[in-house]
C-alpha positions in Angstrom: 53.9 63.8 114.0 54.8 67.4 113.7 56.5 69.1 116.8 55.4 72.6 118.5 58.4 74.1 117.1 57.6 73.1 113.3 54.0 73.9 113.8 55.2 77.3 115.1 57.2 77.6 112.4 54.8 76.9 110.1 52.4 79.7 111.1 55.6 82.0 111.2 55.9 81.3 107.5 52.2 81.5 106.6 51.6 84.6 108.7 54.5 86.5 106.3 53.4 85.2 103.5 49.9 86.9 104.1 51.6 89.8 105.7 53.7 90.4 102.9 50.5 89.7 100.4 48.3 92.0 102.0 51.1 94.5 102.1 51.5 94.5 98.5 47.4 94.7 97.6 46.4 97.2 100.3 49.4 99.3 99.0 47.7 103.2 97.9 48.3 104.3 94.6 51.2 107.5 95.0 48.9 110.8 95.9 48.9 112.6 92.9 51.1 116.1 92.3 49.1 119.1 92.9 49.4 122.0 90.1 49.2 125.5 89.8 47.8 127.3 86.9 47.7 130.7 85.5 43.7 130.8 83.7 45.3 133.4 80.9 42.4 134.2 78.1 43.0 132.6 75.2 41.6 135.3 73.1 43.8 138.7 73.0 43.0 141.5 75.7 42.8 144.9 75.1 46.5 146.7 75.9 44.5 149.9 77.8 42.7 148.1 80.4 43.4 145.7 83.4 43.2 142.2 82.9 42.2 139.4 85.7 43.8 135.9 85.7 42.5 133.2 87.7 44.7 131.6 89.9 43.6 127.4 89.9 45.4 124.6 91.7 44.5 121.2 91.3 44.7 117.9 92.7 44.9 119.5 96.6 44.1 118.2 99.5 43.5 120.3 102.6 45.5 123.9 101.3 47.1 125.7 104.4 49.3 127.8 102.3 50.6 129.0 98.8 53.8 130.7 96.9 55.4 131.3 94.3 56.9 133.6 92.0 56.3 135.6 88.5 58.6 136.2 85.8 56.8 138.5 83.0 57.8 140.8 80.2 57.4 144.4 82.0 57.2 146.1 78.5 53.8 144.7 78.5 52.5 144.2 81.6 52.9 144.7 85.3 51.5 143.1 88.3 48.9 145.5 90.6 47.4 143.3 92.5 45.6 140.4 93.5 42.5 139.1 95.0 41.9 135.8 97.1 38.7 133.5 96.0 36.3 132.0 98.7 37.6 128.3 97.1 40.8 129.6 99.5 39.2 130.9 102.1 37.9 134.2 103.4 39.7 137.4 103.7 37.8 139.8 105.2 35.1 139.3 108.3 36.3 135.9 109.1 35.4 133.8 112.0 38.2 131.2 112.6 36.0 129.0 114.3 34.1 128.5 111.5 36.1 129.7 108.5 39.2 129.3 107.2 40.4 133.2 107.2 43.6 134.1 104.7 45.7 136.3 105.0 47.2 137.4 101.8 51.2 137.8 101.1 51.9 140.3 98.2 52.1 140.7 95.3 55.6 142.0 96.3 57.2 143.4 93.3 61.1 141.8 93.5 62.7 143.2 90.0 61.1 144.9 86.9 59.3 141.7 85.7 59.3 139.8 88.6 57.0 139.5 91.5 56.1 137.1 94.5 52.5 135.9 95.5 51.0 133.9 98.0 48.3 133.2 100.8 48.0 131.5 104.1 44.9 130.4 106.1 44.4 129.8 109.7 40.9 128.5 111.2 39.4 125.3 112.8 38.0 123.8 109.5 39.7 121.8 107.2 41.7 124.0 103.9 40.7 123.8 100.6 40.6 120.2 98.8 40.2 119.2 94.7 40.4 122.0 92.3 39.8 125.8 92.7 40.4 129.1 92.1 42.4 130.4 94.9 42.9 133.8 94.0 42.6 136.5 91.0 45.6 138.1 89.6 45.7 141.5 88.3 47.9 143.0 85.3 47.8 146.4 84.1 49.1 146.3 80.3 51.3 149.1 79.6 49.3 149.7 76.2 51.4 148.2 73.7 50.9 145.2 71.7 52.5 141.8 72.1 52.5 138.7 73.6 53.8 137.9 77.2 55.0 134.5 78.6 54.3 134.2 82.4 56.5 131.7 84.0 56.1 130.1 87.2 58.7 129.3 89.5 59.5 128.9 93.4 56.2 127.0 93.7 55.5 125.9 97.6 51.7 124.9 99.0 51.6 123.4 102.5 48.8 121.5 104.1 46.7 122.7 107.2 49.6 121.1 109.0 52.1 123.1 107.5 53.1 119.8 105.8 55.2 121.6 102.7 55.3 120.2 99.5 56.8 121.4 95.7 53.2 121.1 93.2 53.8 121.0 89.7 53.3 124.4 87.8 52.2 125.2 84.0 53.4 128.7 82.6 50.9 130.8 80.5 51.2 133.3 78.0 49.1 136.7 77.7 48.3 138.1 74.5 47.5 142.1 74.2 45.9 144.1 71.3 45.7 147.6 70.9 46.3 150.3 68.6 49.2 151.3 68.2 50.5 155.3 68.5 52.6 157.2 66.2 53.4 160.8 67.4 55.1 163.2 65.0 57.5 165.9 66.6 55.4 169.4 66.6 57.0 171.6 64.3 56.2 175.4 64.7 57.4 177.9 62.3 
């Protein structure tokens, strides 16, 4: 006949076994990496005239906040501006107790072909979750012709929380057209 100890034991045993069981099915797959994107047209843009790029992140849950920086070739291009997307939040006539309100951060301009972005949101609802737009980019080309890689790098989003974490990021490239200008010295005689 067993004893109170060995039945004790035995239910010691069998409760880790379960324990260690359910541990190992209830387990969550790994959250996945969230990425930024530059949304460059694939098609060429005109060199004379300012051209938008979406801003997308993926795979987010609750967005409180986003960085990062720009490297670009400034023979072609420079960055002007930039414009936040309701996916992010509002940025004008916000009402924190119902919204989440952004306050935008750049672009600062660093270096000839560099610059810094970013956002942050306040408010009582939760921030942005899945995949976006968060904000528009603007470039003004400098009118000549080429292609331009735009490299991501310094990447940061945080949670509501302020829960930071390092997303992924996936460079673009840009691709200008225009015609190109020859002028002749003026000679007078």
């Amino acid at each position: 006949m067993p004893t109170r100890r060995t039945l004790w034991m035995s239910l010691f045993v069998v409760l880790i076994t379960a324990g260690a069981l359910l541990a190992f099915v209830v387990t969550p797959l790994a959250a996945a990496t969230p990425t930024i994107s530059l949304l460059t047209p694939a098609e060429p843009q005109p060199a004379d005239a300012l051209v938008d790029v979406p801003i997308q992140i993926s795979q987010v849950e609750n967005l409180g906040a986003w960085e990062f920086d720009l490297s670009y070739d400034p023979a072609l291009v420079e960055v002007v501006g930039m414009t936040i997307e309701p996916f992010f939040g509002a940025e004008f006539d916000c009402t924190a107790a119902t919204q989440r309100c952004v306050i935008s951060l750049g672009p600062l301009r660093e270096a000839t072909g560099n610059a810094s972005v970013g956002a942050i949101s306040y408010g009582t609802v939760p921030g942005a979750s899945g995949e976006g737009v968060i904000a528009i980019l603007h470039l003004r080309p400098t009118g000549r012709s080429g292609t331009t890689g735009i490299a991501l790098s310094n990447a940061l989003i945080t949670d509501a929380a302020a829960t930071a974490q390092t997303p992924a990021v996936q460079p673009a490239s840009l691709t200008l057209e225009g015609e190109e200008s020859l002028y002749l010295p003026l000679l007078s005689r």
